[in-house]
BALOMAR-760381 format. One record per atom (N, C-alpha, C): residue in three letters; x, y, z. Coordinates in steps of 0.02 Angstrom, whole numbers, padded with zeros to 5 digits, always signed. Example, Ala and Ser with C-alpha at 12.3 -4.5 7.8 and 13.67 -1.06 7.14 Angstrom:
2
Ala+00660-00284+00390
Ala+00615-00225+00390
Ala+00660-00165+00390
Ser+00642-00112+00354
Ser+00684-00053+00357
Ser+00645+00002+00394
# end
This chain:
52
Unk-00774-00547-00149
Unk-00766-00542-00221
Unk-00704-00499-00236
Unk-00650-00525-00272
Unk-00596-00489-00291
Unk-00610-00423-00330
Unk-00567-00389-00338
Unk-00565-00321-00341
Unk-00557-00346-00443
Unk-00602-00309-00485
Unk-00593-00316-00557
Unk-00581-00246-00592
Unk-00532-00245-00631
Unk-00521-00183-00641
Unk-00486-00200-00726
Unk-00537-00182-00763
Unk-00511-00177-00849
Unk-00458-00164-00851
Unk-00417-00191-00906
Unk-00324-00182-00895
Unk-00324-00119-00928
Unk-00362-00110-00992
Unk-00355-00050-01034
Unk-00370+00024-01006
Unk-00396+00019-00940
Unk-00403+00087-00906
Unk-00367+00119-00860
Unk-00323+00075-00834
Unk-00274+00103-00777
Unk-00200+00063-00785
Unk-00152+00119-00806
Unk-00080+00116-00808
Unk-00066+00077-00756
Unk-00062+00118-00708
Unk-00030+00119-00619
Unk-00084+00116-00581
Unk-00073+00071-00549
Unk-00110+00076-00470
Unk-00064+00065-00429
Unk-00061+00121-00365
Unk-00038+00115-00287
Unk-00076+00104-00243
Unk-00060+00068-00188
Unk-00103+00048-00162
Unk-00057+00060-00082
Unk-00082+00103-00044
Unk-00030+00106+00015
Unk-00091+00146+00083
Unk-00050+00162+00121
Unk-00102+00175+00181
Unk-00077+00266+00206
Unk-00106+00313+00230
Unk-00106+00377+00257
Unk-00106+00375+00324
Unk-00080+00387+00390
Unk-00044+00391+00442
Unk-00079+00452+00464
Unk-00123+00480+00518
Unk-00144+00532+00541
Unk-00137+00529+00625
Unk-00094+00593+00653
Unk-00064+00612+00709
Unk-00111+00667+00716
Unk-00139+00640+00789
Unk-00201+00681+00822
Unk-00149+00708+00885
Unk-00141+00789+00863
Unk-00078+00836+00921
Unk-00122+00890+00953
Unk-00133+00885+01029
Unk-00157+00918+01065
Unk-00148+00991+01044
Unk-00190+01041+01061
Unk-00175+01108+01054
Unk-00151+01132+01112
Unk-00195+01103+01175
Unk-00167+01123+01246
Unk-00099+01074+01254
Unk-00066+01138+01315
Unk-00001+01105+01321
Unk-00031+01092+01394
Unk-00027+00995+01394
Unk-00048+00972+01470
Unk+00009+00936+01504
Unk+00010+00894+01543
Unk+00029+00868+01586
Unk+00017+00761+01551
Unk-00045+00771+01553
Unk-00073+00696+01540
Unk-00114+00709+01469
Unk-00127+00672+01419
Unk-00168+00668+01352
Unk-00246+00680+01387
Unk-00269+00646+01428
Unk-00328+00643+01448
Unk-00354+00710+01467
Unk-00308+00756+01492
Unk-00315+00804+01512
Unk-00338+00863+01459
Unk-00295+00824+01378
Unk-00323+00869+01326
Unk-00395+00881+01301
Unk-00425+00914+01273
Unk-00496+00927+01233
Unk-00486+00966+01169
Unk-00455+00965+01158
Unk-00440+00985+01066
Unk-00377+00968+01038
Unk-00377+00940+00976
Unk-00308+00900+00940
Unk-00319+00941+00861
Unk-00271+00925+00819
Unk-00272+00938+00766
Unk-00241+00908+00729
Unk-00272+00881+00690
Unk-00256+00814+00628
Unk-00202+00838+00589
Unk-00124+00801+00592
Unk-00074+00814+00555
Unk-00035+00760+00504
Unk-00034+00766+00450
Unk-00026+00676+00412
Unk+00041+00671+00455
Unk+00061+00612+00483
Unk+00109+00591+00500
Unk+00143+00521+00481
Unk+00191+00485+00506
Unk+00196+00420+00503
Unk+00236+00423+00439
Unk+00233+00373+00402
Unk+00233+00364+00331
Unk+00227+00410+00295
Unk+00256+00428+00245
Unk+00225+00488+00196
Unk+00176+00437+00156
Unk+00119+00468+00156
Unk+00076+00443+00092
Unk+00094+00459+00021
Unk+00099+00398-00024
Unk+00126+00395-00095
Unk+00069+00423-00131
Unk+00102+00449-00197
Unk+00057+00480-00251
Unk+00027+00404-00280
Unk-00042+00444-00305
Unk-00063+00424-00351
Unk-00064+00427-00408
Unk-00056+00375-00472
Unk-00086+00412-00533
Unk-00102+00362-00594
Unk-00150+00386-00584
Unk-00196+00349-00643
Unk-00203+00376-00703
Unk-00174+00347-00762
Unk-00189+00370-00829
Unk-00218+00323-00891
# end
């Protein structure tokens, strides 16, 4: 079922995707070798939103 959305309620819609880079804390040799990461947005910058 398509997406329905009243015209009179939303100016702008973006519609885009967020990019998350999982970076070891230990400094290893091999990834496998790691056991803790920390989630950093990466990739793409994610675009604003805004709805008025």
């Amino acid at each position: 079922m398509p997406l329905q959305i009243p015209p009179s309620h939303i100016n702008v819609l973006a519609i885009s995707e967020a990019l998350v880079d999982f970076i070891s804390l230990e400094e290893t040799d091999r990834l496998r070798d790691a056991y803790t990461f920390r989630r950093v947005l990466g990739g793409a910058p994610a675009p604003h939103l805004r709805l008025t």
